[in-house]
C-alpha positions in Angstrom: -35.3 -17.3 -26.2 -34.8 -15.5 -22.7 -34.5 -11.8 -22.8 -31.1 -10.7 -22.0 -30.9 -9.2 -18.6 -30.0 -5.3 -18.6 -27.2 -6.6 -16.1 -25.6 -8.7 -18.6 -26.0 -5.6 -21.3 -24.4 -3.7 -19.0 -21.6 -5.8 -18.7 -21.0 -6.2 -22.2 -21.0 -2.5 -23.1 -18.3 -2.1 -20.1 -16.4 -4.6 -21.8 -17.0 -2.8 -25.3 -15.5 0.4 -23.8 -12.6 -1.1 -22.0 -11.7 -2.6 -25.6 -12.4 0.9 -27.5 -9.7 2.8 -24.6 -7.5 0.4 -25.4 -7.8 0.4 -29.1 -8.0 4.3 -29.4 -5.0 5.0 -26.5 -2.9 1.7 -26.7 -3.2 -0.1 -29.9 -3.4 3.0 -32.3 -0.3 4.5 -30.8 1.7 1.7 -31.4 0.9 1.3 -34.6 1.2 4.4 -36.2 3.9 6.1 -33.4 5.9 2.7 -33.5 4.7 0.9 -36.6 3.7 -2.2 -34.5 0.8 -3.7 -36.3 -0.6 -6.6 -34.5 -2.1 -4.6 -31.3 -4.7 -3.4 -33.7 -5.7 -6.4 -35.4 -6.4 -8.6 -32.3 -7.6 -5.3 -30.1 -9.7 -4.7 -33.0 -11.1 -7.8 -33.3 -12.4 -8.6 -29.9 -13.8 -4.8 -30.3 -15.6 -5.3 -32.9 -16.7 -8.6 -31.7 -17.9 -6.8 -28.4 -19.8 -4.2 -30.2 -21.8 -6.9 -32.4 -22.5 -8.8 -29.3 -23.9 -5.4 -27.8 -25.8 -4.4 -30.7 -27.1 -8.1 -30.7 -28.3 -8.2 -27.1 -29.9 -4.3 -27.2 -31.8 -5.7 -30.5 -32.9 -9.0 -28.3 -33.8 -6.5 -25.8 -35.7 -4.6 -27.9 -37.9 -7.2 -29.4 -38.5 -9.1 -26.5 -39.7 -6.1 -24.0 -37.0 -6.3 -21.9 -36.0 -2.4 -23.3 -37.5 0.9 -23.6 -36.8 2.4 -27.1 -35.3 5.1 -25.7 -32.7 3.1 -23.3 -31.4 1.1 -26.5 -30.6 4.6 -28.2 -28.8 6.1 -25.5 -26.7 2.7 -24.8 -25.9 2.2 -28.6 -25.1 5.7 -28.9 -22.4 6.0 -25.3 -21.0 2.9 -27.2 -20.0 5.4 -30.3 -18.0 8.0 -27.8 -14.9 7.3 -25.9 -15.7 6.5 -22.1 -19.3 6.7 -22.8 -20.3 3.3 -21.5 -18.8 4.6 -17.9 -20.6 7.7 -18.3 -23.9 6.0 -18.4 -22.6 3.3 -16.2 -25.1 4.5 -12.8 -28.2 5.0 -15.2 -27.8 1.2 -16.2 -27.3 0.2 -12.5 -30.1 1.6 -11.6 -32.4 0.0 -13.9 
């Protein structure tokens, strides 16, 4: 299996945040400020499909050396906070 490059996890966790903005600032409203329903469901679902694939590719990281311990922790974690990814956007970048 080739380890996933830290580009392509970088990438993925932009993604990931992108889809959380939209879900917590976009889809949310809607739903509960205009009781339209479907926003969440498919915003939610390519969300939570990011986040897997993220988790999935730090764990691959992980296992195959590619990762420090400590770089996994901090990317999983930014994923849990609103504009985290961003935030930790230049550490990624530079390697």
């Amino acid at each position: 299996m080739a380890k996933p490059s830290l580009e392509k996890i970088r990438l993925v966790a932009l993604t990931e945040g992108v889809s959380f903005l939209l879900l917590l600032f976009i889809a949310m409203p809607l739903k509960y400020l205009a009781d339209i329903h479907l926003p969440v469901k498919v915003i939610g679902w390519a969300h939570g499909f990011l986040f897997v694939l993220l988790c999935g590719l730090l764990f691959f990281a992980l296992i195959s050396g590619a990762m420090r311990f400590s770089r996994a922790v901090l990317i999983f974690i930014s994923s849990l906070i609103p504009f985290g990814p961003f935030m930790i956007n230049h550490k990624l970048k530079q390697g």
